[in-house]
N, C-alpha and C positions, 0 to 999 in steps of 0.2 A: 483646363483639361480635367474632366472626369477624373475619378481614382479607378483604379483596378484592381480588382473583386477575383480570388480564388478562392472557389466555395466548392467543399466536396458534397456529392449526393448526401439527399434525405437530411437536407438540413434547410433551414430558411434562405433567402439569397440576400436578403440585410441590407436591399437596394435603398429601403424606406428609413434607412439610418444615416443624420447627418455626418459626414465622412467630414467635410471640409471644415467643419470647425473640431476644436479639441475637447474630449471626452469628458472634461473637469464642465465645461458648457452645454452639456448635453442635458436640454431637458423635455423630456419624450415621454410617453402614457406607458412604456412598458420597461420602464426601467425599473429594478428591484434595488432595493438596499440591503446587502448581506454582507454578515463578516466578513471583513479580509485582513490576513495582515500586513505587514509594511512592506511597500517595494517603492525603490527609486521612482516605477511611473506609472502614470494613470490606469486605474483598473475601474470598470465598470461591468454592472450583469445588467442581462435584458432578457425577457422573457418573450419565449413564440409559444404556438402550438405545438412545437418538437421537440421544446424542451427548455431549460437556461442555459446561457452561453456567458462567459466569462469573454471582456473586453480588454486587451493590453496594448497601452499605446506605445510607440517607441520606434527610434531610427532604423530606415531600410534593413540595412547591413543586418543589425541585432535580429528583427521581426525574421527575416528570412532564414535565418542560422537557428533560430530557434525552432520555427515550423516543420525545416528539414531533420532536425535533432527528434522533435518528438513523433514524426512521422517515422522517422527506423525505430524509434522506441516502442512503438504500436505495434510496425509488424512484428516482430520477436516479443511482443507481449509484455513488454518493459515497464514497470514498475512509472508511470507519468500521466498526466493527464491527455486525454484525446485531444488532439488538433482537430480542427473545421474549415479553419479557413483563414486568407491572407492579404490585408489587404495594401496595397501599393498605391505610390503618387498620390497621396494626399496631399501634399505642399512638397513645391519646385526644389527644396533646399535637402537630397536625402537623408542628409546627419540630424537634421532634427524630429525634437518628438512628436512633431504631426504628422512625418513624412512616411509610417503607414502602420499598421493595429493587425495584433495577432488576434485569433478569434479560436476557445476551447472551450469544451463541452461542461459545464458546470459539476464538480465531483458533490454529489448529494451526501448531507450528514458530516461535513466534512469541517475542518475545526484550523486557528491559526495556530503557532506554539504559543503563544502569550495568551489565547484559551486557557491552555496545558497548565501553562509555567505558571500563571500566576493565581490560578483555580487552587481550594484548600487541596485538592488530593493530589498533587504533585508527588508530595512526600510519598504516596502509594505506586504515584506512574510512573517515577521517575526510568526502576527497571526497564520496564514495557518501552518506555520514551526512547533511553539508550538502544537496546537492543531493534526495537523499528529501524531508529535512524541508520542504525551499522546497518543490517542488514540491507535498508535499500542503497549505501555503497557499496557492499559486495555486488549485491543484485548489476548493479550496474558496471562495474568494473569487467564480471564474468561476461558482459554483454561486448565491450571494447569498448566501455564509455567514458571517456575523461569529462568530468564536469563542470572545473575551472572556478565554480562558483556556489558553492555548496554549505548551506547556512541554514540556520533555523527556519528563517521565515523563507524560505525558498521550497520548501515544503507543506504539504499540508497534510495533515493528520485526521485518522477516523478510527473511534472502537472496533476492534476485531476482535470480537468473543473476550476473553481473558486477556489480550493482549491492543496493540494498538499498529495501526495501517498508515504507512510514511508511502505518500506519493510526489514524485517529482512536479515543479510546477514549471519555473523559470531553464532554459534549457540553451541561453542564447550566447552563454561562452562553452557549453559543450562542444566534444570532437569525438563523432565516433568513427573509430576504428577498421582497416579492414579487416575482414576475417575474424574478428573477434579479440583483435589482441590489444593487450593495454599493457606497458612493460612496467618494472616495476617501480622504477621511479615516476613515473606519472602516475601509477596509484598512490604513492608517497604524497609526493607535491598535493595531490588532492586533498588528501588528509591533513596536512600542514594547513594547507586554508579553511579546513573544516574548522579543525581547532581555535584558528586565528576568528573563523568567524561567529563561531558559536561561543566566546569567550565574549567576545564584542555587544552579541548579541543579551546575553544574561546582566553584563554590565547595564547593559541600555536599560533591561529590566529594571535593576535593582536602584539604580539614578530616579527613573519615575517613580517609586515607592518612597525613595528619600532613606532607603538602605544601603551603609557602607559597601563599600567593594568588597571588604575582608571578609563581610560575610553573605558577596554575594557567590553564585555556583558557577565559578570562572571555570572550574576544572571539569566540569561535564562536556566539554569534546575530546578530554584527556581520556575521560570513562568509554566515548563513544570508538576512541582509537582502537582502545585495547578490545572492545569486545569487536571488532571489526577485522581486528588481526586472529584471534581467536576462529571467528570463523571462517575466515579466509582460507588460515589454515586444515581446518577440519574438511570444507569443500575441494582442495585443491592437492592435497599431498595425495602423492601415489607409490601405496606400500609397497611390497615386495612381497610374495606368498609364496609359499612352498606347491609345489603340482598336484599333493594330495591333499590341500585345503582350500578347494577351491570354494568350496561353502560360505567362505569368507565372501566372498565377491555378491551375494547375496545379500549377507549380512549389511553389507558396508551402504547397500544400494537403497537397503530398508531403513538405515540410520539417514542418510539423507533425503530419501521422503519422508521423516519420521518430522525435521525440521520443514519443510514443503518443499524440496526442491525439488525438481524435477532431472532425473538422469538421461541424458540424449542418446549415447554412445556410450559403449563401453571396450577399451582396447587392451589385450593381454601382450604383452612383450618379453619374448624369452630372455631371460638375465644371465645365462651359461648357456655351455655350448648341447646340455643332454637336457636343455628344456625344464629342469627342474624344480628352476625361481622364474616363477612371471613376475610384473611388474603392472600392475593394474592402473589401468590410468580411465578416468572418466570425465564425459563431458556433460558439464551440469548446466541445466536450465534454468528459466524463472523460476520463482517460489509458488507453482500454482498448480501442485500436484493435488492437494485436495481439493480444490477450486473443479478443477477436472474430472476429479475422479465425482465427486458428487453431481456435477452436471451430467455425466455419462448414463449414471444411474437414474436418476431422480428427473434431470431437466431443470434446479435448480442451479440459481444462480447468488452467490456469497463470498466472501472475501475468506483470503486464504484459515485464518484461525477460525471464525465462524462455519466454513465447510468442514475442517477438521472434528468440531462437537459435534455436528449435524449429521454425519458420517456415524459418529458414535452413539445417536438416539437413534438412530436409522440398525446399525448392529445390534444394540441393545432390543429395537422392536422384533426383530429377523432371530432374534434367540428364544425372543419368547413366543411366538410364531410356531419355534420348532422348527424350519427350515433348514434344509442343508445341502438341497442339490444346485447347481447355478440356476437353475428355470424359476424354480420356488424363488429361491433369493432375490433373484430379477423384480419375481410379479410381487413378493413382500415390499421391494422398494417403493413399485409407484403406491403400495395399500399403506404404506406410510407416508407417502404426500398426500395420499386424496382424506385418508381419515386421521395422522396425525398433527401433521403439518399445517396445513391450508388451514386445517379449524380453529388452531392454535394458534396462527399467525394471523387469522381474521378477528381472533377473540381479545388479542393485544392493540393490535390495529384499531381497534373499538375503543382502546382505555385513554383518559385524558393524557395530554402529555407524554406519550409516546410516539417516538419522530421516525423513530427504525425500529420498526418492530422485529426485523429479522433478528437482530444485535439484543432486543427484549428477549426476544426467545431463549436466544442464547445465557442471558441472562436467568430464567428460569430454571433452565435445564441443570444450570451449574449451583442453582438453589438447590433442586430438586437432588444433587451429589451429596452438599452437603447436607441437608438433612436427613437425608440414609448413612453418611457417615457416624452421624449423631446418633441413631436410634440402630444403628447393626443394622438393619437392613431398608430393603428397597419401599421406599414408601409411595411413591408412583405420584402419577402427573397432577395429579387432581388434589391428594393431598399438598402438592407442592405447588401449586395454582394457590391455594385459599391462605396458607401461610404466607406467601411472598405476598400477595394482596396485603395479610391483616398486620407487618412489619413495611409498609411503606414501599413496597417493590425494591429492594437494594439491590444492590448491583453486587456483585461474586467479591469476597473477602481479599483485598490484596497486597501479598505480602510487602514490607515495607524492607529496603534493605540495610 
């Protein structure tokens, strides 16, 4: 019996891939060798004309539960990798791992944590590292998504400007929720296994180096708890304001886009009987408010901390412009993609050894900070172009904690 192929548009139909044998035996002209890191089971990439697709093989049950997980992850914009396609009845037997292969879109630029962990600038990312990974469990908890299975290498990671980009990969013991709700012990429980598993994870690390446990970094999903709880917090509590400080509700809306989150809803609830004390309560989106906001303007496309900077070379152009009515502002935007942007991003794109030039840019721009910090003022692009060239191109200073 044939296998059975769910393939959504505008992707290859992957008829020309042997299906019946196992992935670990596949050897075919368009198969690629890229990092990955560890998972229980076969992973393979393979290249079309439409792009790389990422191969996972694995029991019905699992493959289905996974594809349907990352498909509600997509529509609500969820922090995971695209699904493509599904495929079924590979071998007679559905519990085993021939018996059908999950098919996702390859996330470009993109890195395993034992990249991360065991690269010398750890000691620099560690911050970035934690605060990523918390953040993509809020992200997903605020979604109604229990995870189940939430570890290091279940993730995979990408520079994002000054900070770093955690996308969900594996998705096949999540559960999401209706309506959006996840209670609070099931966000707990997840966390416990986060813990349990990223504890595991660094040990395994620090065993292949032939470094003691006591001094390997068992306590980094202890770090990732608290700053998880921290912002959970901060997203999710809903003050109390007095009737004539309503200003606040403004404030509170700009503090959370200030983080990227995106505000859906906003509901006021009288807390007495003469209306006095509302009770503000808001419903928060993905983190993909500068993402947004700069594609609206510009028609660029950038990961949430990279649109954040981008945003700010974009204002910085649009002041010195002189502009100030919204029309002007508008037309300064696209005169800083066609004469800022584009030229600068094609002039990176030219230099060896640049794989994302966007995340170069970024990296310049926040050259270009620091050296107007150093000399009191704004030294401009071009001086910051020839410096960062004649130092090696570095990468933005980062703090260590």
């Amino acid at each position: 019996m044939p296998p059975e192929l769910t393939i959504r548009a505008g992707h290859p139909d992957f008829l020309d891939l042997p299906w019946d044998v196992s992935l670990a035996e596949w050897e075919i002209e368009n198969i690629l060798d890229l990092p990955k890191g560890i998972s229980r089971h076969e992973v393979r990439f393979v290249q079309y004309p439409e792009g790389i697709y990422a191969i996972k093989e694995l029991p019905t049950r699992a493959a289905r539960q996974d594809y349907t997980v990352l498909r509600a992850l997509e529509f609500f914009g969820g922090p995971a990798v695209r699904p493509v396609g599904l495929v079924e009845k590979r071998n007679h037997d559905r519990h085993s791992e021939l018996s059908a292969a999950l098919i996702t879109a390859y996330e470009p630029f993109s890195f395993s944590y034992r990249e991360l962990v065991q690269g010398p600038g750890f000691g620099a990312r560690r911050k970035q590292m934690l605060d990523a990974f918390a953040g993509l469990l809020v992200e997903l908890h605020l979604a109604g998504v229990f995870w189940g299975d939430c570890s290091l290498s279940n993730v995979l990671y990408r520079f994002d400007a000054e900070a770093i980009e955690t996308v969900m990969v594996d998705a096949e013991t999540a559960v999401v929720f209706e309506e959006g709700q996840i209670s609070r012990g099931r966000r707990e429980e997840d966390i416990e296994i986060m813990i349990v598993n990223v504890a595991g994870g660094m040990a395994d690390i620090a065993a292949s180096h032939g470094i003691s446990l006591d001094d390997a970094d068992l306590t980094l999903g202890e770090d990732i708890a608290d700053r998880y709880h921290g912002l959970w917090t901060e997203l999710t509590t809903e003050p109390t304001i007095p009737l004539d400080e309503r200003y606040q509700i403004g404030n509170r809306i700009a503090r959370l886009n200030d983080l990227g989150f995106n505000v859906e809803e906003v509901d006021l609830v009288p807390q007495d009987e003469g209306g006095s004390r509302l009770k503000l309560k808001l419903r928060v989106g993905g983190r993909t408010f500068h993402v947004n906001r700069l594609k609206e303007l510009t028609g660029i496309e950038a990961l949430e901390h990279q649109a954040k900077q981008l945003l700010a070379d974009l204002y910085y152009f649009q002041a010195n412009q002189g502009v100030t009515s919204p029309t002007g502002k508008n037309v300064a935007a696209i005169q800083w993609r066609v004469s800022v942007f584009e030229p600068m991003v094609e002039r990176l794109r030219n230099l060896p050894g640049v794989v994302d030039p966007v995340q170069a840019y970024c990296d310049l721009l926040l050259h270009r900070y620091m050296m107007s910090e150093g000399f009191g003022h704004d030294v401009g692009i071009e001086a910051a172009w020839n410096d960062w060239l004649q130092r090696g191109r570095p990468g933005y200073p980062l703090a260590t904690e």
